[in-house]
C-alpha positions, -999 to +999 in steps of 0.1 A: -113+140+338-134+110+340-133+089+306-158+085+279-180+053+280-161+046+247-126+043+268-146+025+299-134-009+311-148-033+285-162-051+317-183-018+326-201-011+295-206-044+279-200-072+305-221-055+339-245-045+325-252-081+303-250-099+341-270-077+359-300-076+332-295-114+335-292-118+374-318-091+386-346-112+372-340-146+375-358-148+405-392-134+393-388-161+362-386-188+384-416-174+405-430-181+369-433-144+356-435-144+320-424-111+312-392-119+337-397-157+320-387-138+285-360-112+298-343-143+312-336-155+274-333-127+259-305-114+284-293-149+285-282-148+253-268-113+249-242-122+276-236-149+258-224-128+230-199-111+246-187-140+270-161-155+246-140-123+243-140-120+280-137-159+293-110-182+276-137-207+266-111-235+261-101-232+301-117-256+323-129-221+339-147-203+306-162-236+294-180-237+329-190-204+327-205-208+292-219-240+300-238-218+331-253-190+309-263-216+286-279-237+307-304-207+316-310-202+280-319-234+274-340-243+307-364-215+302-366-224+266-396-243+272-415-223+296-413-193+269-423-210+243-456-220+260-459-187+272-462-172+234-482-205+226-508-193+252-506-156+241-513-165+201-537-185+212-557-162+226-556-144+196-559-175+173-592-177+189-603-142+184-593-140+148-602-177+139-631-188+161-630-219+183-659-241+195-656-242+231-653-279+238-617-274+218-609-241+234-613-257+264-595-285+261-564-271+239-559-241+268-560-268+295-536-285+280-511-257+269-519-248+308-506-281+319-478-283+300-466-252+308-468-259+345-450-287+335-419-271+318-421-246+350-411-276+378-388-291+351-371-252+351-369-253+391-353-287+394-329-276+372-318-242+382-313-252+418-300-225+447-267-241+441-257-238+410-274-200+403-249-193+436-220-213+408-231-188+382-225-157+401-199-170+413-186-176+376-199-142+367-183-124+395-145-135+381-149-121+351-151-085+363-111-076+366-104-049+339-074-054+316-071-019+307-056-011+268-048-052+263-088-059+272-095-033+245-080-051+216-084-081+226-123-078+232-126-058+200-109-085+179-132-108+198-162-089+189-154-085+150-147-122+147-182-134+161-197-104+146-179-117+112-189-152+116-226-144+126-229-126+092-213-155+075-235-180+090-271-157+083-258-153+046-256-193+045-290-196+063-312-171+036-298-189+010-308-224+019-345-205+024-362-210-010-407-203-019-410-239-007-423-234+030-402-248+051-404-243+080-369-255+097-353-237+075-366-201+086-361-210+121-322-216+113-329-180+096-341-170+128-319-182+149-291-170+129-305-134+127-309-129+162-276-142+168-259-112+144-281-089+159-270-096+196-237-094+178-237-060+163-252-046+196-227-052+213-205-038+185-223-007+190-218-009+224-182-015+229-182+022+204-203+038+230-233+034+208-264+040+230-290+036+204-303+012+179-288+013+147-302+013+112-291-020+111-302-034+145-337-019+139-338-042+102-322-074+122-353-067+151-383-062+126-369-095+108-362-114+139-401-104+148-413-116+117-398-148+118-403-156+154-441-154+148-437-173+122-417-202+143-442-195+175-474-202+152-459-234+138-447-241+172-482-238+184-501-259+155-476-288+162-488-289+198-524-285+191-517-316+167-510-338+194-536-326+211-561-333+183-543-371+182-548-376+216-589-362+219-598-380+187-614-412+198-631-390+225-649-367+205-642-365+169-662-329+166-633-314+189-608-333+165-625-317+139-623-281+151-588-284+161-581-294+127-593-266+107-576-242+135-545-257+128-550-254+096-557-214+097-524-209+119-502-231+089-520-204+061-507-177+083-473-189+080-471-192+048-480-158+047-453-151+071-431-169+048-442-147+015-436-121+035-396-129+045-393-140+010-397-104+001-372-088+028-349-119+016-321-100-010-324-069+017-311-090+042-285-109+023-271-072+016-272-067+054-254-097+060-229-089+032-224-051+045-216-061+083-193-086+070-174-057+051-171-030+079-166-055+111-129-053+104-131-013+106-151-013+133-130-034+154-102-012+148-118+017+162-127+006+190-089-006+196 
């Protein structure tokens, strides 16, 4: 009788499938796709959440291997973030208005540097070292049968422990002042307990998204805007620095748009302010039933 997915190889249903999401589509994000661009982070940094209870990360081996996923994280980092930039400014521009002297310059510009960050991406992923990576990858797939299980559960319910430790810290250093470091280390901090308890859920042969997952995602969304908008105003800053003693009216007009995209995070911010004691009880409740989970899946 063939088993459950619950009593799979831990390298089946939470390791495979983390590599292949990754692998399958770093080609197209190096062809500069930026919906491959995006699925490159995103599953990027899910393998990176299981990684640690599969690779002995203080072995010269697992410290390369993290140091490979990493990398990719990292590299496209850039390239996605001018990606969004370009998206909300498109719709900065609808909602907002923009005279077309500044339009035109602060897209050429977002263009350029995004081409930029592209090339920068290329020299650094090189042929060799995405073949080191598979390479890498391809070692971690022996199964260790009932020793994998506990091992990679206790794994799993001490980074799912310490993620929920580390968001609690982040909220509460979040305060009605705006700013906006601060909910980015929210952010990040988020994201990472909710790549966390996914694959929590997955290691139980949970195949869709929890309660909890679904309150970590709507967050994570909130905040990201939020982070992507200031990102966005920062750069049309230095924009607006640079054009000045060209044309002051496109300096001008850059200035108030900025301006509209820093009143929208404040918004933003209101609006996590509001969500903020929900989430701290989130935080507190995976905290309390990692333990239990972690048992059951052993």
């Amino acid at each position: 009788m063939p088993h459950s997915m619950s009593r799979r190889p831990f390298t089946d249903t939470l390791l495979a499938p983390r590599v292949t999401a990754l692998t399958r589509v770093i080609t197209a994000a190096l062809d500069g796709d930026p919906e491959a661009v995006h699925q490159v982070r995103v599953a990027s940094r899910r393998l990176r959440e299981v990684l640690p209870a599969f690779a002995d990360l203080e072995t010269r081996r697992g410290r390369h291997v993290a140091k490979a996923v990493r990398r990719v994280t990292r590299t496209f980092g850039s390239v996605r973030e001018l990606d969004v930039a370009l998206r909300l400014f498109d719709e900065a521009v609808a909602t907002h208005g923009l005279g077309p002297g500044a339009e035109a310059v602060a897209r050429r510009a977002l263009q350029t540097a995004r081409a930029a960050a592209l090339r920068e991406t290329r020299e650094t992923l090189t042929r060799a070292r995405l073949a080191r990576l598979h390479a890498l990858l391809d070692a971690l797939a022996a199964p260790t049968a009932a020793a994998e299980r506990q091992a990679v559960a206790g794994a799993l319910h001490a980074r799912t422990s310490r993620a929920a430790r580390r968001l609690r810290t982040a909220v509460d250093h979040v305060t009605t002042v705006y700013v906006p470091t601060r909910l980015h280390d929210v952010r990040i901090a988020v994201k990472r307990l909710r790549y966390a308890v996914e694959a929590g859920d997955a290691a139980r042969g949970v195949r869709r998204a929890t309660s909890r997952v679904q309150q970590l995602r709507a967050v994570q969304d909130l905040l990201g805007r939020a982070h992507d908008l200031h990102v966005l105003g920062e750069f049309l800053q230095a924009v607006q620095r640079r054009v000045i003693t060209r044309s002051r009216a496109t300096a001008r007009d850059l200035d108030a748009f900025t301006q509209a995209l820093e009143l929208e995070c404040r918004g933003l911010h209101a609006a996590f302010m509001s969500r903020r004691a929900a989430l701290l009880t989130l935080a507190a409740a995976v905290a309390a039933t990692a333990p239990a989970a972690a048992r059951k899946v052993a």
